[in-house]
N, CA, C and O atoms as CSV, one atom per row, in Angstrom:
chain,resi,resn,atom,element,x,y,z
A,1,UNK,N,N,-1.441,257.415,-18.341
A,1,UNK,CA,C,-0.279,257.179,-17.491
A,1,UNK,C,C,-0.553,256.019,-16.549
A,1,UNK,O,O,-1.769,255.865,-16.435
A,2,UNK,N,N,0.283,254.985,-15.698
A,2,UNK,CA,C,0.415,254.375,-14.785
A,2,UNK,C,C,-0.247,254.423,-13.775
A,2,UNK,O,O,0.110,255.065,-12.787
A,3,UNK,N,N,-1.817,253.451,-13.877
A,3,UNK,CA,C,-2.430,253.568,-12.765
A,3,UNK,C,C,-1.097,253.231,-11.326
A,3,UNK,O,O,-1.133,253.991,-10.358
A,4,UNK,N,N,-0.363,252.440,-11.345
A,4,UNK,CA,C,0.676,252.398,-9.865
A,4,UNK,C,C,1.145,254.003,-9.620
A,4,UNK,O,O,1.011,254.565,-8.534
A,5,UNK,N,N,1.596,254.504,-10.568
A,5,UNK,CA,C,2.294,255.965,-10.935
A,5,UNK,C,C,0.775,256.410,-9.571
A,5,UNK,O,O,0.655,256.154,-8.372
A,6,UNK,N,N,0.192,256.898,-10.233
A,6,UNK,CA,C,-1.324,257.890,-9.904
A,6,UNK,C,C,-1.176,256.923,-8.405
A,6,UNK,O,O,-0.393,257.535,-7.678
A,7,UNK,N,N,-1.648,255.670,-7.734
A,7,UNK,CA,C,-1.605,255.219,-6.650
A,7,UNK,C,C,-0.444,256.103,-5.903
A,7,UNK,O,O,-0.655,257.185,-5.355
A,8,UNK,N,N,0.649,255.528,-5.974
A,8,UNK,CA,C,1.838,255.888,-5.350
A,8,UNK,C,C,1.764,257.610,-5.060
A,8,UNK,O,O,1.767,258.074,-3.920
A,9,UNK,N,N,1.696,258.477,-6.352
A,9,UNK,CA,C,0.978,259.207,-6.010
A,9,UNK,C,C,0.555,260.184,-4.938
A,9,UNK,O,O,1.010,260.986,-4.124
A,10,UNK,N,N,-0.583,259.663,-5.400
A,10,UNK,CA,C,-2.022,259.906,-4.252
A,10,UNK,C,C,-1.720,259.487,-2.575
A,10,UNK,O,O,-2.016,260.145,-1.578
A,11,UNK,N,N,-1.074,258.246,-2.656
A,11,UNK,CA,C,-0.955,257.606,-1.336
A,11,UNK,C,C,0.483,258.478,-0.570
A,11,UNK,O,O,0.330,258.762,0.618
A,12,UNK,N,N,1.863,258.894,-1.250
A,12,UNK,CA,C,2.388,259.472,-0.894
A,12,UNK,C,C,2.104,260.663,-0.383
A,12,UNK,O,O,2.898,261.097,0.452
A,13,UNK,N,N,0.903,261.500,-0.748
A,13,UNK,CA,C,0.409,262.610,-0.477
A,13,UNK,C,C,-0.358,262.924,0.615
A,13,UNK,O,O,-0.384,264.048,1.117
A,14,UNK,N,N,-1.111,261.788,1.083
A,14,UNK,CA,C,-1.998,261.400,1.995
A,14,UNK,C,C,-0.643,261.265,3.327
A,14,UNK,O,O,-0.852,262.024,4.274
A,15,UNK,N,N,0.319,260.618,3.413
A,15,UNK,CA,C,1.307,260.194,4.088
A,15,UNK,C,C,2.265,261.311,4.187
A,15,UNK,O,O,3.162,261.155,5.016
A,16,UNK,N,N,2.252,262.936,3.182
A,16,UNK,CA,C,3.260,263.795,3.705
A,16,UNK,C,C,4.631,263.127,3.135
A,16,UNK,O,O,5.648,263.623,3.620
A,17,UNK,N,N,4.796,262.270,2.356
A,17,UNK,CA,C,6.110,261.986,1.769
A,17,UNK,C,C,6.437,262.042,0.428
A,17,UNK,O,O,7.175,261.200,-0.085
A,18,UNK,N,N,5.740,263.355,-0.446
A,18,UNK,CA,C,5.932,264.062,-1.482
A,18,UNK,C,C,6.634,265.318,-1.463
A,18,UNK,O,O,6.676,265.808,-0.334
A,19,UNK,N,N,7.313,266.129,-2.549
A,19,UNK,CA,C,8.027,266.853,-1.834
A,19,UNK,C,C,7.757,267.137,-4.230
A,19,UNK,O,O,7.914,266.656,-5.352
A,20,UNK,N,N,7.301,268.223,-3.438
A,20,UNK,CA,C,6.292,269.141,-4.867
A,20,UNK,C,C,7.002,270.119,-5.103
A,20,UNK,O,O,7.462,270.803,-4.189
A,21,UNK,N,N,7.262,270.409,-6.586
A,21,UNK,CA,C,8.302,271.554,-6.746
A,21,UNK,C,C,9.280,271.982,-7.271
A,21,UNK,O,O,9.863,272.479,-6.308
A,22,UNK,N,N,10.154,272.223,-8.486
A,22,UNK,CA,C,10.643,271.760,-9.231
A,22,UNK,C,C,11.952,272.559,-7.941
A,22,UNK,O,O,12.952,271.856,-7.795
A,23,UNK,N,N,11.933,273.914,-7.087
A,23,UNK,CA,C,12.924,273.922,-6.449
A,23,UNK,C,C,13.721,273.212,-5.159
A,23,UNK,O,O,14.912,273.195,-4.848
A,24,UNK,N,N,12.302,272.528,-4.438
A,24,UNK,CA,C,12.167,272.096,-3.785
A,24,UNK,C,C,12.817,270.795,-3.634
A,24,UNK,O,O,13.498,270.358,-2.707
A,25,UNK,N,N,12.307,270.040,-5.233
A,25,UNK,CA,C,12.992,268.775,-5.224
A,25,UNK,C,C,14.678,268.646,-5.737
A,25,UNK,O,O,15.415,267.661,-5.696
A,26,UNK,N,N,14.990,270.230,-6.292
A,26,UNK,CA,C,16.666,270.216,-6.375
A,26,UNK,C,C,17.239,270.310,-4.860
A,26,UNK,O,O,18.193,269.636,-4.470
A,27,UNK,N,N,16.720,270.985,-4.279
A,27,UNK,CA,C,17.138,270.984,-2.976
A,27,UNK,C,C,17.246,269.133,-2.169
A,27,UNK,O,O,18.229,268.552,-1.709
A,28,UNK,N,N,16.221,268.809,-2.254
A,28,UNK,CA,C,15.916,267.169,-1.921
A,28,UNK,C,C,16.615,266.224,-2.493
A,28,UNK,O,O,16.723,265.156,-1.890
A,29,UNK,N,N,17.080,266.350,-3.437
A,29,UNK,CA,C,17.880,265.296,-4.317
A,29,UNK,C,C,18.126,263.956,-3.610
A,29,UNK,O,O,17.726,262.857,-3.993
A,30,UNK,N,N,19.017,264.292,-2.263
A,30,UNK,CA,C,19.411,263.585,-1.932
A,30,UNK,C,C,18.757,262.454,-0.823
A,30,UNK,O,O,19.175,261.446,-0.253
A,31,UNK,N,N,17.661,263.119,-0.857
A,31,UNK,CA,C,16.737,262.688,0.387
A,31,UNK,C,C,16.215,261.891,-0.432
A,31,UNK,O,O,16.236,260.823,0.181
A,32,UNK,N,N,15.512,261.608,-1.948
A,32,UNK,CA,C,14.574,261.125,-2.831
A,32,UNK,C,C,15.222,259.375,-2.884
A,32,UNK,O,O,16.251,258.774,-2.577
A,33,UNK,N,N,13.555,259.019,-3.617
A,33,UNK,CA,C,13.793,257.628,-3.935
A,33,UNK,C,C,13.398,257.320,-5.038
A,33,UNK,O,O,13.677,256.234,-5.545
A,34,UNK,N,N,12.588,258.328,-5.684
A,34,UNK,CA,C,12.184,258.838,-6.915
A,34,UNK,C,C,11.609,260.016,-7.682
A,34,UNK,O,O,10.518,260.555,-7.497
A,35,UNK,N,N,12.514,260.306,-8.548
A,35,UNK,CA,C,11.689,261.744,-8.745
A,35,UNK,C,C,10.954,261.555,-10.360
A,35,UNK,O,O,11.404,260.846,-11.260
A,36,UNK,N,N,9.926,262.257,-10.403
A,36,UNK,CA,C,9.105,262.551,-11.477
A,36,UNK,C,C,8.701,263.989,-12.214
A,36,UNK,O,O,7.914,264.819,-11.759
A,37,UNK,N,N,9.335,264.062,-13.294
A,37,UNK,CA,C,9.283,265.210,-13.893
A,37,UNK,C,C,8.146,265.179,-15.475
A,37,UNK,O,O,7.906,264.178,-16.150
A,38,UNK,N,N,7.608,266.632,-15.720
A,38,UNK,CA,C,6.555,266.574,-16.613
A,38,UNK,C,C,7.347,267.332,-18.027
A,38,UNK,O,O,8.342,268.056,-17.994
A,39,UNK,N,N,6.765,267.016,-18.915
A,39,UNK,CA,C,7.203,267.892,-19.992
A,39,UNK,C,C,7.104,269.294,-19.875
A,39,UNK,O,O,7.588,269.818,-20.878
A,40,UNK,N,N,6.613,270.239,-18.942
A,40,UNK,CA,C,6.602,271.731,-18.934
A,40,UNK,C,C,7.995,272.034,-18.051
A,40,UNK,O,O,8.102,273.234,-17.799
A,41,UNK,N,N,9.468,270.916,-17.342
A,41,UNK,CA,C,10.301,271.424,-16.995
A,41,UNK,C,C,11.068,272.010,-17.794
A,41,UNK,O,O,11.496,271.498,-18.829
A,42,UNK,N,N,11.435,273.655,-17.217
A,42,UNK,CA,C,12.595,274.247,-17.719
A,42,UNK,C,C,13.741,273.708,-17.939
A,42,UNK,O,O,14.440,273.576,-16.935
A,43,UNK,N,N,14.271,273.266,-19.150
A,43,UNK,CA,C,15.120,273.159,-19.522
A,43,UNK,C,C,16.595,272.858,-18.564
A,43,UNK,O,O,17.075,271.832,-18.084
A,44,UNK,N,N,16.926,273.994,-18.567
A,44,UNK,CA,C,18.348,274.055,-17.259
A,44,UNK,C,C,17.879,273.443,-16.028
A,44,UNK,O,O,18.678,273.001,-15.203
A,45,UNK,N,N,16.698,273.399,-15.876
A,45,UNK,CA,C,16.657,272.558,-14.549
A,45,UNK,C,C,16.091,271.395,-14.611
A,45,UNK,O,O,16.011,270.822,-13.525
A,46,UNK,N,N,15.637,270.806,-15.584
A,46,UNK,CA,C,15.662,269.156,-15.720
A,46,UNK,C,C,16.565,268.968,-16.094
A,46,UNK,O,O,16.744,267.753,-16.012
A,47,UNK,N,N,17.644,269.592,-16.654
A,47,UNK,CA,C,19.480,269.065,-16.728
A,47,UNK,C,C,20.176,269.095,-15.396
A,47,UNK,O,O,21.188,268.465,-15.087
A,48,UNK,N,N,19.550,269.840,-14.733
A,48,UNK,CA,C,20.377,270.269,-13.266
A,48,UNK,C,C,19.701,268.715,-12.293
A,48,UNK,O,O,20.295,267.863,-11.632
A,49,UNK,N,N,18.306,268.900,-12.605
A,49,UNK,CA,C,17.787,267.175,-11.682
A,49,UNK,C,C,18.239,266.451,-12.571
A,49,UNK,O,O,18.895,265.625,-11.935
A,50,UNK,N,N,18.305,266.268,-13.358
A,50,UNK,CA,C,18.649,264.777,-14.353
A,50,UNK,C,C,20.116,264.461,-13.557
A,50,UNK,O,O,20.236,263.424,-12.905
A,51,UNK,N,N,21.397,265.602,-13.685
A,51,UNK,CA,C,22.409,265.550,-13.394
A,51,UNK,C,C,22.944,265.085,-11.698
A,51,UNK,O,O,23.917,264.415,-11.351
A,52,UNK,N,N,21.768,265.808,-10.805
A,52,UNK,CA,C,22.121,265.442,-9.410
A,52,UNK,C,C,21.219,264.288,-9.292
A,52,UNK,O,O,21.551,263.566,-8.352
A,53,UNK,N,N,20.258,263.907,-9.892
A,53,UNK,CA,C,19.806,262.709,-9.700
A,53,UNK,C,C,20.490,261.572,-10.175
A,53,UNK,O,O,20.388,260.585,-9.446
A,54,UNK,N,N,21.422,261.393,-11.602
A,54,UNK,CA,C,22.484,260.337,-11.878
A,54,UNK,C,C,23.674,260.320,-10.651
A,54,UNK,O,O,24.233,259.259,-10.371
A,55,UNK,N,N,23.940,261.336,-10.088
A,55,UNK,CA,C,25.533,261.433,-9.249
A,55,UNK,C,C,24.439,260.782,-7.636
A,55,UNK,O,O,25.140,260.667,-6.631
A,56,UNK,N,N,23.634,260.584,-7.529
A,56,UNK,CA,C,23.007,259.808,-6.621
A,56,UNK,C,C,22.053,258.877,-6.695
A,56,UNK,O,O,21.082,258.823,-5.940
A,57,UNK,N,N,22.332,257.994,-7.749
A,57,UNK,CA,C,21.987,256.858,-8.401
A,57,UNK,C,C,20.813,256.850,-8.135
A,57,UNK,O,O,20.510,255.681,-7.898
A,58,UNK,N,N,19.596,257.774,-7.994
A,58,UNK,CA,C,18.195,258.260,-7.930
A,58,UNK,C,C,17.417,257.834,-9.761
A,58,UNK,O,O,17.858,258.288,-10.817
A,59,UNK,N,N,16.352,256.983,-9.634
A,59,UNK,CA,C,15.536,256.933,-10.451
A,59,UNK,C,C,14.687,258.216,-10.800
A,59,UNK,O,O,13.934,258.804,-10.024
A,60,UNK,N,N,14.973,258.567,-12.233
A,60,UNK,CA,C,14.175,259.610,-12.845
A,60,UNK,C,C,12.736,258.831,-14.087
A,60,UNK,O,O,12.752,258.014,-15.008
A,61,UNK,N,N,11.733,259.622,-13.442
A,61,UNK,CA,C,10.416,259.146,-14.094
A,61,UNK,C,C,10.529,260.255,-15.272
A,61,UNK,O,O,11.244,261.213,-14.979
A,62,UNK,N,N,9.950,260.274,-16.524
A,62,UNK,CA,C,9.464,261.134,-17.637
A,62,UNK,C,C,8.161,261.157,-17.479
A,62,UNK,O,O,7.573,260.174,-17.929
A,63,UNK,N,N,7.560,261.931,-17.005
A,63,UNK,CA,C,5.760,261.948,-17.320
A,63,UNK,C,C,5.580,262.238,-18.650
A,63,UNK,O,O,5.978,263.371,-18.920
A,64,UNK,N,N,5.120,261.620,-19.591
A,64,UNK,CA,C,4.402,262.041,-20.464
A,64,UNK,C,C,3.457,262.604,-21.005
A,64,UNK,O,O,2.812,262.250,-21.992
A,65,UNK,N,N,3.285,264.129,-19.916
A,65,UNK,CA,C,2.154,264.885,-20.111
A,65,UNK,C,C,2.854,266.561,-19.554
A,65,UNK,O,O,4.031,266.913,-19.477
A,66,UNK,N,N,1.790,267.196,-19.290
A,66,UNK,CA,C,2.329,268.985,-18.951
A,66,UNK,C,C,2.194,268.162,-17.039
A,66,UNK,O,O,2.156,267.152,-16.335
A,67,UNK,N,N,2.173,269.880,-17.160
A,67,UNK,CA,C,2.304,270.076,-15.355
A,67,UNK,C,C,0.895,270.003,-15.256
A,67,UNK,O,O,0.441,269.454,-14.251
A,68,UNK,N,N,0.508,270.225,-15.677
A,68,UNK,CA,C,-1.479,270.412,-15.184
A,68,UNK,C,C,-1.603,268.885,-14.912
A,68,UNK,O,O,-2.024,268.245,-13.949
A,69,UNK,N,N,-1.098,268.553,-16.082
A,69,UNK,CA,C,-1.371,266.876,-15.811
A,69,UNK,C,C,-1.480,266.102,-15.085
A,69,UNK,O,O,-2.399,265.337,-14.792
A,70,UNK,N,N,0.082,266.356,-14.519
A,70,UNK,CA,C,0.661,265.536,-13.290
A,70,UNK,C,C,-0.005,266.383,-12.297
A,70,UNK,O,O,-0.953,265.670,-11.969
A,71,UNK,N,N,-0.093,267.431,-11.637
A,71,UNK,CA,C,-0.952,268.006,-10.881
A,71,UNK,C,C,-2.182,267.359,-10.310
A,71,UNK,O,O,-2.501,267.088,-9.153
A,72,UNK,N,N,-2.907,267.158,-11.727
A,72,UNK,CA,C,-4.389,266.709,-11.364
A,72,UNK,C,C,-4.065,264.815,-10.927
A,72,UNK,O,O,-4.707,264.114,-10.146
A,73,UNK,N,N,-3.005,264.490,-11.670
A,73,UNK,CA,C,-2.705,262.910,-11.084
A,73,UNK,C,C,-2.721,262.959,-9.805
A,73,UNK,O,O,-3.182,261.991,-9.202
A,74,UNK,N,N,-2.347,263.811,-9.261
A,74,UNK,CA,C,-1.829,263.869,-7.503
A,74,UNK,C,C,-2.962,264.512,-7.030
A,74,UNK,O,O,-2.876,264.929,-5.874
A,75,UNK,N,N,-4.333,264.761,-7.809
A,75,UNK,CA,C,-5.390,264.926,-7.087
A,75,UNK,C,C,-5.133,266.491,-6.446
A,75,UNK,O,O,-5.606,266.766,-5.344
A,76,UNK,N,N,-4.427,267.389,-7.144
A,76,UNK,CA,C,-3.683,268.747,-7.014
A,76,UNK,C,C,-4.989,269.781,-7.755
A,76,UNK,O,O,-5.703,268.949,-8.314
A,77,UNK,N,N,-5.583,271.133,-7.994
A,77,UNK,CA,C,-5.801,271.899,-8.616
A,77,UNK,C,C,-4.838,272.618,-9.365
A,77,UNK,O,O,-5.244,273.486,-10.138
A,78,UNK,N,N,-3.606,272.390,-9.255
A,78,UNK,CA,C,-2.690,273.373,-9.921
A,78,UNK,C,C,-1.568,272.467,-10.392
A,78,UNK,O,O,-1.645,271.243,-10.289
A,79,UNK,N,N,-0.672,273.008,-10.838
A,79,UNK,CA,C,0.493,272.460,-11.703
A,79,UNK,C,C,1.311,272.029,-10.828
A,79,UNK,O,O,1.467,272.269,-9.630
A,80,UNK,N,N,2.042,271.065,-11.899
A,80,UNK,CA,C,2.897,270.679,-10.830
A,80,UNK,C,C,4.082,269.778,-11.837
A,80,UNK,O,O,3.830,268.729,-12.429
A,81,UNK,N,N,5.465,270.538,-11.835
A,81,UNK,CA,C,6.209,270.155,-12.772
A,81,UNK,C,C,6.785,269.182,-12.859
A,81,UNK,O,O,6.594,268.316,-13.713
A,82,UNK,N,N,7.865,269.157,-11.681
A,82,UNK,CA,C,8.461,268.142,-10.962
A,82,UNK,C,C,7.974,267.660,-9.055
A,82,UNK,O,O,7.737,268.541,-8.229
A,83,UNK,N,N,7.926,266.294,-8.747
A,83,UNK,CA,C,7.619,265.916,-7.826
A,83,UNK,C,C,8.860,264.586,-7.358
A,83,UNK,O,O,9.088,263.599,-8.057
A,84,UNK,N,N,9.426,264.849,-6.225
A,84,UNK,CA,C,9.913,263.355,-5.414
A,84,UNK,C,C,9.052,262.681,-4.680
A,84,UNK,O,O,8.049,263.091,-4.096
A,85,UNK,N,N,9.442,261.766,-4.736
A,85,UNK,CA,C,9.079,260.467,-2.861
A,85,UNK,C,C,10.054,260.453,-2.201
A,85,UNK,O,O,11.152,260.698,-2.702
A,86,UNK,N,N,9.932,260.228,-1.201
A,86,UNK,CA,C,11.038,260.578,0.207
A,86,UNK,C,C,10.947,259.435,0.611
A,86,UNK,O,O,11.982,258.945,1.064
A,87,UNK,N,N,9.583,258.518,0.599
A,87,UNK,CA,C,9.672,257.295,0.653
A,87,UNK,C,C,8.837,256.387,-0.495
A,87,UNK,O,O,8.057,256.921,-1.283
A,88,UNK,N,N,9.056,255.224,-0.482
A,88,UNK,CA,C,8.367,254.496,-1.619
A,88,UNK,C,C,8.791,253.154,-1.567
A,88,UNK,O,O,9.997,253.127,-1.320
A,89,UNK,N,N,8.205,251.791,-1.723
A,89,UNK,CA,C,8.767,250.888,-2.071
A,89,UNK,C,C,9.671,250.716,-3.176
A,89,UNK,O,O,9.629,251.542,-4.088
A,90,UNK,N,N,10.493,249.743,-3.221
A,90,UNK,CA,C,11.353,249.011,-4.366
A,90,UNK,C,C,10.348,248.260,-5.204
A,90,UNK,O,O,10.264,248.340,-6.429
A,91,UNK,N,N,9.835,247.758,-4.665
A,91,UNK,CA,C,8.631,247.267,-5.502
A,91,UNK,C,C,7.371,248.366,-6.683
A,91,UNK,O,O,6.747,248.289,-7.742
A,92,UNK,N,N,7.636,249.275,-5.568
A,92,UNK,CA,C,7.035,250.401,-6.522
A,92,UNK,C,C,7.946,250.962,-7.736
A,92,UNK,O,O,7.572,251.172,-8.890
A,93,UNK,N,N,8.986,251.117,-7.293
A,93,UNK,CA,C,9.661,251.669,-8.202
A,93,UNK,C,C,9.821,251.591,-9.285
A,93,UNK,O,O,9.838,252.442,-10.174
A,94,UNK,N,N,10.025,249.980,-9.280
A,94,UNK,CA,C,10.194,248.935,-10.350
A,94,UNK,C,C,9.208,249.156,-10.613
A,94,UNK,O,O,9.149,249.939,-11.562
A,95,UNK,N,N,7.863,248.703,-10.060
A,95,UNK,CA,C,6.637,248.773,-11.607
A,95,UNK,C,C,6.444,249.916,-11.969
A,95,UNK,O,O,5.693,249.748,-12.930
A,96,UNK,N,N,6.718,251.766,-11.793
A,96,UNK,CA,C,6.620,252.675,-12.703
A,96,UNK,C,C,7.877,252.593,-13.052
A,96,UNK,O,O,7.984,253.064,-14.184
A,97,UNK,N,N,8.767,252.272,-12.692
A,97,UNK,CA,C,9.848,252.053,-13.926
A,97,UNK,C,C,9.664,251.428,-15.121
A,97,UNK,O,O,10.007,251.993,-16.159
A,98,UNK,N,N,8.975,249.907,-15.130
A,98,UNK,CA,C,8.591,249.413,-16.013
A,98,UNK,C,C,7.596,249.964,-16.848
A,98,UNK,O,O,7.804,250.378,-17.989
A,99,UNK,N,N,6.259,249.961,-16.126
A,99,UNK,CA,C,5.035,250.928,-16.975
A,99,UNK,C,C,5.669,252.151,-17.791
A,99,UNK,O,O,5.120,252.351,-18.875
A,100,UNK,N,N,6.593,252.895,-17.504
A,100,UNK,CA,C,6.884,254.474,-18.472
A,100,UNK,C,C,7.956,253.740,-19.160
A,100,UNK,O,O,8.494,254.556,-19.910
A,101,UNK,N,N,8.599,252.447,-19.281
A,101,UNK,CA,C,9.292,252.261,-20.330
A,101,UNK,C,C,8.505,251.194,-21.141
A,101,UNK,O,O,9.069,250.961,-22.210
A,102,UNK,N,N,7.645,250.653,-20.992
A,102,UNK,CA,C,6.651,250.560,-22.096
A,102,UNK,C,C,5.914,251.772,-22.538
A,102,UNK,O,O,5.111,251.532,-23.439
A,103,UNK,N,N,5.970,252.991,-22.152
A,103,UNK,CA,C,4.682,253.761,-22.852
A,103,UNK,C,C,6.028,254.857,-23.506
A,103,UNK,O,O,5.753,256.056,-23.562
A,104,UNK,N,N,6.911,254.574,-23.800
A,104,UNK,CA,C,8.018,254.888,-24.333
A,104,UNK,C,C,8.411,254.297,-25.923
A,104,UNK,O,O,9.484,254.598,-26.446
C-alpha cells in the first residue's frame, strides 16, 4: 500500500485527527476529508459510507487489504475497518488518490 497512505496515517494519529471506526466514521461523514475503508467492511455499511460520502463530495479510499491490515498501517494492534481524517492536506489527498488508482 501507499507509503503517503501509511505517513498520513500515522501522522494523523499522533495529531488526534483520525476518527477509527466503521460507526464512528458514519456518524462523521460530514466532518471528514477523507475516508478509508478495508475489504472486511460490511456490506450495508460501505453502501451506507460510500452513499453519505458521494452526497458530500468526500473522497473514498479502497484499501486493498483486511482490517488487520489497515490496523497495523496505523501502527494499531487491532483491526480496523474503516478510518476518516478530520484534517489532511489537498496535497495529500491527491497523492493517495493517485497511488490507489494505480494499484487498481
Amino acid at each position: 500500500m501507499s507509503k503517503i497512505l501509511e505517513k498520513n496515517l500515522k501522522d494523523a494519529r499522533k495529531e488526534g485527527t483520525l476518527i477509527m471506526g466503521s460507526k464512528q466514521v458514519l456518524q462523521s461523514v460530514k466532518n471528514s476529508k477523507l475516508i478509508v475503508l478495508s475489504q472486511s467492511v460490511e456490506k450495508q455499511i460501505y453502501e451506507k459510507i460510500e452513499t453519505d460520502a458521494k452526497n458530500e463530495k468526500i473522497p473514498l479510499v479502497n484499501f486493498q487489504g483486511t482490517s488487520v491490515a489497515l490496523g497495523k498501517l496505523c501502527g494499531l494492534q487491532f483491526r480496523m475497518s474503516s478510518i476518516s481524517f478530520k484534517s489532511i492536506d489537498d496535497a495529500n489527498i491527491k497523492s493517495i488518490l493517485k497511488d490507489t488508482e494505480t494499484e487498481n
